[in-house]
PLY file of the C-alpha trace (Angstrom):
ply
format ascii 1.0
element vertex 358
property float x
property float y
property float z
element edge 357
property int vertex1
property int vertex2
end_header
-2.97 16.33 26.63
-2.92 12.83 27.24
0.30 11.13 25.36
0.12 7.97 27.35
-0.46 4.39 25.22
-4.24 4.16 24.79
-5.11 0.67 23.27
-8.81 0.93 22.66
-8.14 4.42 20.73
-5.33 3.51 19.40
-6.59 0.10 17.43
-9.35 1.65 16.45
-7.63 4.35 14.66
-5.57 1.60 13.16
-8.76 -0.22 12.04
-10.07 2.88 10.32
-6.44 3.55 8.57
-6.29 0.06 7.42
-9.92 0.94 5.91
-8.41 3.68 4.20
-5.66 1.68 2.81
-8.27 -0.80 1.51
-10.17 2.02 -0.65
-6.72 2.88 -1.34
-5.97 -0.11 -3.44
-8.71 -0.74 -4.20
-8.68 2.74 -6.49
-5.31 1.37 -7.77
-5.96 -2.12 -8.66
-9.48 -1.61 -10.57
-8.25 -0.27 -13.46
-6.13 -3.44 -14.20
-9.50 -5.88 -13.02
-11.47 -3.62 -15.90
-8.53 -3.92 -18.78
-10.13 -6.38 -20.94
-13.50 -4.51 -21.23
-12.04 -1.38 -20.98
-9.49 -2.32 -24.14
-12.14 -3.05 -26.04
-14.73 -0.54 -25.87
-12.01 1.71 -26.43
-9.76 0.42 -28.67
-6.63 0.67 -26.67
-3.64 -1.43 -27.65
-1.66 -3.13 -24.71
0.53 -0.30 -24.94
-1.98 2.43 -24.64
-3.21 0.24 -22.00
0.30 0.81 -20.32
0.07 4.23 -20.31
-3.11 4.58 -19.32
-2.25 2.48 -16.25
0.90 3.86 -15.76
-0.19 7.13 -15.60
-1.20 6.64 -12.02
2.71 6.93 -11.09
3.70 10.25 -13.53
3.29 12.27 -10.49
2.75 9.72 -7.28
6.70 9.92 -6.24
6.87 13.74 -5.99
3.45 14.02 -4.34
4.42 11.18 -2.20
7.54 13.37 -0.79
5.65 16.61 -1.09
2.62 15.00 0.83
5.43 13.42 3.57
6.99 16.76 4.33
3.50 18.64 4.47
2.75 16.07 6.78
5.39 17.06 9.27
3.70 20.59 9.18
-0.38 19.67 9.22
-1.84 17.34 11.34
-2.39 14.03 9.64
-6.04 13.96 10.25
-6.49 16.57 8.27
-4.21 15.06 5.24
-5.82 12.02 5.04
-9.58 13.65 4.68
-8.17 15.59 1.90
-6.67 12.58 0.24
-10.15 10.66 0.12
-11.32 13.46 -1.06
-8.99 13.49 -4.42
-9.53 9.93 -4.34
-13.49 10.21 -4.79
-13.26 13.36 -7.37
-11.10 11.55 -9.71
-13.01 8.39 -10.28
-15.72 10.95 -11.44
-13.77 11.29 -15.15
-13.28 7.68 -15.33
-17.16 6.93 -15.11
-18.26 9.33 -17.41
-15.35 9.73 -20.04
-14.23 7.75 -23.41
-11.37 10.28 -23.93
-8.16 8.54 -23.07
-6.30 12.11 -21.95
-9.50 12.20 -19.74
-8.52 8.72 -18.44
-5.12 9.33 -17.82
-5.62 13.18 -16.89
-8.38 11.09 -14.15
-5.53 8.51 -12.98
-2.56 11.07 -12.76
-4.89 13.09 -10.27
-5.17 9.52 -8.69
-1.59 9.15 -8.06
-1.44 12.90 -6.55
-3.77 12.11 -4.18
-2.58 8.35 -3.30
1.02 9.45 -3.50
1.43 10.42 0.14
-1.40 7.80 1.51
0.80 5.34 3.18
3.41 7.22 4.54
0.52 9.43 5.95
-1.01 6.86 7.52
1.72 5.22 8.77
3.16 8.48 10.55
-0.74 8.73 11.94
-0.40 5.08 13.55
2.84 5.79 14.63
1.53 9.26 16.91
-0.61 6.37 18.84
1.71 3.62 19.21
5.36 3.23 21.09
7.99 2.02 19.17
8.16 -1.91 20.17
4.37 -2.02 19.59
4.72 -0.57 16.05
5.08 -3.47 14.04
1.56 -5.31 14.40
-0.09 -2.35 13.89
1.46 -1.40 10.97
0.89 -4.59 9.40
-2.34 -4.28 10.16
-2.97 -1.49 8.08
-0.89 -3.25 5.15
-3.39 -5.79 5.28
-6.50 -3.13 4.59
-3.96 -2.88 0.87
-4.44 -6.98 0.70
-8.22 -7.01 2.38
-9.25 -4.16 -0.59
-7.43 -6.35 -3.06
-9.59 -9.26 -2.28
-12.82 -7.39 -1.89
-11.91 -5.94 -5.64
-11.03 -9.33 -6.99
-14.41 -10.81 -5.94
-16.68 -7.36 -6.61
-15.52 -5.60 -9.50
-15.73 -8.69 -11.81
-19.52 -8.73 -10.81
-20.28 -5.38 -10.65
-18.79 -5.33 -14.43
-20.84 -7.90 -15.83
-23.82 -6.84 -14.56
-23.28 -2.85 -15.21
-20.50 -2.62 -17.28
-16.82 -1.67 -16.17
-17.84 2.21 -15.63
-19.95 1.15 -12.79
-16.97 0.12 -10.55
-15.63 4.02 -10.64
-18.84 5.29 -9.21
-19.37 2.62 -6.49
-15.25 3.45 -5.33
-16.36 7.39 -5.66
-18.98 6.90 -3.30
-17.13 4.22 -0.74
-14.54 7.59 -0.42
-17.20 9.32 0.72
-18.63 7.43 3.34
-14.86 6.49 4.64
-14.42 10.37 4.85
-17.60 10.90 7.18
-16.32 7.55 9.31
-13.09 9.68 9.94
-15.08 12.69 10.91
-16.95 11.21 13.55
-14.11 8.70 14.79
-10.72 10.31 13.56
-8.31 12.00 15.72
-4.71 12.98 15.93
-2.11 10.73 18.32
-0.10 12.24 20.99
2.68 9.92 21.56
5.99 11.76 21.63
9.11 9.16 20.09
11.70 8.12 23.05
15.25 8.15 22.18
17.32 4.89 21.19
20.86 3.93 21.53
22.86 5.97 19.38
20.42 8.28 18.22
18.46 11.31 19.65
14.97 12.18 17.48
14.25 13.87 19.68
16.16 16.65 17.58
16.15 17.68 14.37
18.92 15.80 11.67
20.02 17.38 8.48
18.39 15.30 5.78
22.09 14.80 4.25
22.84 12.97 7.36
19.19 10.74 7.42
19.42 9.59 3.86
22.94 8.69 3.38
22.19 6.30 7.04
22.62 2.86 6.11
19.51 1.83 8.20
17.37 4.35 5.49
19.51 3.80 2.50
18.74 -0.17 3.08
14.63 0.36 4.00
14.90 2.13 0.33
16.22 -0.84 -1.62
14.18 -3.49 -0.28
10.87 -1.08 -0.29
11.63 -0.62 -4.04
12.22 -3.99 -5.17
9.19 -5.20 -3.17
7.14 -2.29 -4.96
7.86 -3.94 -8.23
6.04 -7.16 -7.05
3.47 -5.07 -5.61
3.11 -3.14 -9.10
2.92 -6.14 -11.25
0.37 -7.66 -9.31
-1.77 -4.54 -9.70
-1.57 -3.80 -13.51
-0.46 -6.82 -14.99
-2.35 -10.20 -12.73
-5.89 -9.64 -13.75
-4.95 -9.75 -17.39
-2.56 -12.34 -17.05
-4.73 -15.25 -15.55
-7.02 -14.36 -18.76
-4.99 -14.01 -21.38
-1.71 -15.85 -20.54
-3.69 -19.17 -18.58
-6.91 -19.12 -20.15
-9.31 -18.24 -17.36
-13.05 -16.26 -17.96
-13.32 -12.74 -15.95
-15.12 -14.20 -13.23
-12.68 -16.78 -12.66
-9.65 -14.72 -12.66
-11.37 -12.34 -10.58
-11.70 -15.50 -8.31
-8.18 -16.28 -8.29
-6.98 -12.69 -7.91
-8.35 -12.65 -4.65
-7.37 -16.00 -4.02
-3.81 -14.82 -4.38
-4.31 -11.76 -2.03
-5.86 -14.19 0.24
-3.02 -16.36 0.81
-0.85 -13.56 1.44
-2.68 -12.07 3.90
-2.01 -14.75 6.70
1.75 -15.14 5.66
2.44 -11.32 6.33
0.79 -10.92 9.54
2.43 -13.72 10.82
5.71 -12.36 9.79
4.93 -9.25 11.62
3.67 -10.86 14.77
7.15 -13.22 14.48
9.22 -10.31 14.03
7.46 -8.51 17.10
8.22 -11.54 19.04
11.88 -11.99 18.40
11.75 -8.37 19.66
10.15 -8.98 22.57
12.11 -12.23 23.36
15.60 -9.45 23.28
16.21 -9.58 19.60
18.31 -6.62 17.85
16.07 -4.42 15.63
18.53 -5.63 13.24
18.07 -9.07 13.49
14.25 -9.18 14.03
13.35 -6.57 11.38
16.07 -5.95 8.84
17.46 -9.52 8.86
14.15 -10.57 8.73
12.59 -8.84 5.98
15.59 -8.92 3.58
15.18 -13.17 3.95
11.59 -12.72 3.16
12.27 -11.11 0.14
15.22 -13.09 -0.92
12.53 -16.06 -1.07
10.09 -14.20 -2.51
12.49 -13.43 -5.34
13.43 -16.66 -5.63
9.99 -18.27 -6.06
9.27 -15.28 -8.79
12.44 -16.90 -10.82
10.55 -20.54 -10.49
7.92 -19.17 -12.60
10.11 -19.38 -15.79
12.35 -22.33 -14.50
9.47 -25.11 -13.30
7.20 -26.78 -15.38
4.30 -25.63 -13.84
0.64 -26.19 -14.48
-1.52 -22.67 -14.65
-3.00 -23.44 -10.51
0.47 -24.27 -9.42
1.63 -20.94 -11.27
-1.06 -18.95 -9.60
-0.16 -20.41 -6.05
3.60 -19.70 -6.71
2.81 -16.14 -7.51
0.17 -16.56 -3.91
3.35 -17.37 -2.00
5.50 -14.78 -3.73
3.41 -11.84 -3.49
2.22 -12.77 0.49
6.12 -12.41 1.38
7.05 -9.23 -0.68
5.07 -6.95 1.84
6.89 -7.81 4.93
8.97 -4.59 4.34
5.99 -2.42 4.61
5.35 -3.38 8.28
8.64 -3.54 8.78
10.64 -1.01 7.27
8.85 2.24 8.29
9.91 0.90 12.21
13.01 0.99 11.33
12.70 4.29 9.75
10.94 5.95 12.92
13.67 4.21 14.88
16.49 6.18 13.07
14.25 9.65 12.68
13.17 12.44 14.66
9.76 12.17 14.78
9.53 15.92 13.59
10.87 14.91 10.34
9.51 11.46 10.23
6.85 11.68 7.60
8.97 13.37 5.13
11.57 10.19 5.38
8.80 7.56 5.27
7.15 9.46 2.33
10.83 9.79 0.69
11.16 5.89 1.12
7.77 5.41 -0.27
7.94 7.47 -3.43
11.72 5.44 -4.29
0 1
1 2
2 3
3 4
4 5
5 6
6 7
7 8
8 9
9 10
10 11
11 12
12 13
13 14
14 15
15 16
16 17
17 18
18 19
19 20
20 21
21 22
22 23
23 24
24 25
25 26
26 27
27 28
28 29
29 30
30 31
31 32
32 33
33 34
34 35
35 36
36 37
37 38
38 39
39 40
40 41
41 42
42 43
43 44
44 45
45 46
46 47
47 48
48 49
49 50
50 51
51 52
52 53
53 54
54 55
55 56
56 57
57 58
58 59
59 60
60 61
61 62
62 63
63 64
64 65
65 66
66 67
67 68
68 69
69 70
70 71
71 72
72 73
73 74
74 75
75 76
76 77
77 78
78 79
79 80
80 81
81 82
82 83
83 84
84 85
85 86
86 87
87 88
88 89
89 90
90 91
91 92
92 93
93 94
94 95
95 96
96 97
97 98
98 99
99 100
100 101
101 102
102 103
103 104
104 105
105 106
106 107
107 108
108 109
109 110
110 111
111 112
112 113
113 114
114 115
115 116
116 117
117 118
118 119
119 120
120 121
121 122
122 123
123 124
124 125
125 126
126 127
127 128
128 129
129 130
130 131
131 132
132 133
133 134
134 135
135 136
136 137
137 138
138 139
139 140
140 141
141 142
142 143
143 144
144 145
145 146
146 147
147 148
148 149
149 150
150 151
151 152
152 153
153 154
154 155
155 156
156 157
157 158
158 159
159 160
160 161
161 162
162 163
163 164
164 165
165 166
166 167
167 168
168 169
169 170
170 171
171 172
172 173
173 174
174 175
175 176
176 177
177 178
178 179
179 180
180 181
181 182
182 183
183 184
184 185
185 186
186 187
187 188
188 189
189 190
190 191
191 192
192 193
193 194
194 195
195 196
196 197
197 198
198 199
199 200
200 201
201 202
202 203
203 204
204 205
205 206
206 207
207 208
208 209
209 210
210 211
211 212
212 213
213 214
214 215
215 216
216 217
217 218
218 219
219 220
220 221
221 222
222 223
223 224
224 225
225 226
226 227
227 228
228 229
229 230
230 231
231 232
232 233
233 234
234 235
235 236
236 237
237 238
238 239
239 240
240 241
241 242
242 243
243 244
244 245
245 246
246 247
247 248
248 249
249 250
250 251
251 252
252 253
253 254
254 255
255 256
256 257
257 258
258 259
259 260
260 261
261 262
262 263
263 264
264 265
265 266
266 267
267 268
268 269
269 270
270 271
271 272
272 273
273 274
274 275
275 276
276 277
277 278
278 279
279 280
280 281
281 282
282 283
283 284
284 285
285 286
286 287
287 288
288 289
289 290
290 291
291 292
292 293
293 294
294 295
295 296
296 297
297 298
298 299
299 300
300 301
301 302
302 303
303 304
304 305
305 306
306 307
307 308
308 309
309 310
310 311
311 312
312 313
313 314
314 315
315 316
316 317
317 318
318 319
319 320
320 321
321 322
322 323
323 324
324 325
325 326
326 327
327 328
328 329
329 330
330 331
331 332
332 333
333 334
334 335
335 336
336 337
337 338
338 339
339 340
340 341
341 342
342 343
343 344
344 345
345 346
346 347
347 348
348 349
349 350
350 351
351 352
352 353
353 354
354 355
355 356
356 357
């Protein structure tokens, strides 16, 4: 068994994780790009909307942790294929259904099978990478969650008005598919073991009383959940909101949607790559990732609270949220580092899917 660094494998399972990621939110975010037509045709009020929406989440924190600690058990390769596989099935319902307990019964079977997705993935990078070359990687793969988001705000618009919204679930269905046979033929399981750091041994096993009362986890949870929140409201609530709340057509907004995924692609990977650095350059972990991240988030909170302070017109708005939204995801490059740095690796994917599902 080879467990030495292999670049060329390694990046090239990140490029097919961060591919996974993309059909990953790209499942997530359609159903809030398809709201307006989808309200009409079936009646739904904004609140039945909500539900509908929000249905997706019923059940994505408990198979997030049950998904994590499976994960510790079954080889990740094997977890993510069955994943896609949910993911495909379920749009299925979507496509052909009017009945809204078939929607939400569709998008509850969603969130089972997205639930343990990035934690998954992440512990899957993680088996190919050593810990100070984490952090790029990692980002990387966030960026398939931005790269999908763009892709959807451009596509789904057009696919819409050309074949109506149901269209958009049976394109994603089949996308699953042909990720699943990429990961087949190119797919494989990592072999780097985790190397003990100062004042803590992963190599052996921890009680879990002991890893989640550790500040290092307890403070990865808070800032992963009040980025979430940004990351939530830009999936339901956007799309709707540059129609109905600043007056844009479909098209447009669709436009601008990825527009605002677009600028915040650059701004995280350049966080990661600057947090890498100040590692590299003899940084603290402390400094370079949990310093780091908790500032970007600070600002990103700030600039939210602008929105109902400034007197903004509706571009400046939308570039406000750009900025926002690009600095909210530092904490998922960063923050599952700092996890694996405080974890045994033979318990690491139940933590990460633990901090995920908070």
């Amino acid at each position: 068994m080879n467990t030495r660094y292999q670049p060329g494998k390694a990046w090239t399972i990140t490029i097919l994780l961060a591919l996974f990621v993309l059909v990953n939110f790209i499942d997530k975010v359609v159903i809030g790009l398809v709201a307006v037509p989808m309200m009409g045709e079936l009646g739904l009020s904004p609140t039945q909307f909500g539900v509908v929406a929000g249905s997706f989440f019923w059940l994505f924190a408990l198979a997030g942790i049950a998904g994590g600690f499976m994960s510790n058990r079954i080889k990740a390769t094997t977890m993510l294929l069955v994943m896609a596989l949910i993911w495909s099935l379920a749009q299925v319902p979507i496509a052909v259904s009017s009945s809204v307990t078939m929607l939400i019964v569709a998008r509850v079977l969603l969130g089972v099978g997205e639930g343990p997705s990035w934690p998954v993935a992440v512990h899957a990078c993680f088996k190919w990478f050593p810990d100070n070359k984490r952090g790029l990687p990692v980002s990387v793969i966030a960026q398939g969650a931005t790269v999908g988001l763009l892709v959807a705000g451009f596509t789904i618009p057009v696919i819409t008005s050309h074949w109506g919204w149901r269209a958009n679930f049976i394109v994603l269905g089949l996308v699953g598919l042909i990720w699943i046979a990429a990961w087949l033929a190119l797919g494989a399981e990592g072999t780097i073991k985790d190397e003990s750091s100062p004042g803590h041994e992963p190599a052996a096993r921890v009680p879990y009383r002991r890893l989640l009362t550790d500040r290092t986890v307890i403070g990865n949870f808070l800032l992963h959940f009040v980025a979430y929140w940004g990351l939530a409201l830009t999936l339901t609530w956007l799309p709707r909101y540059l129609q109905k709340g600043l007056g844009y057509d479909a098209v447009t907004a669709g436009r601008l949607f990825a527009l605002v995924v677009g600028i915040g692609t650059p701004i995280n990977v350049g966080l990661s790559w600057w947090s890498q650095r100040m590692l590299v350059n003899g940084a603290s972990s402390r400094k370079a990732r949990g310093i780091f991240s908790s500032l970007g988030l600070a600002a990103a909170g700030a600039m939210f609270c602008l929105l109902m302070v400034l007197d903004l017109t509706p571009m400046q708005k939308v570039l406000l949220v750009a900025v926002a939204s690009g600095l909210t995801p530092i904490i998922y490059a960063l923050g599952p580092a700092m996890l694996g740095e405080v974890t045994p690796q033979a318990q690491r994917g139940g933590i990460l899917a633990i901090d995920n599902s908070v």
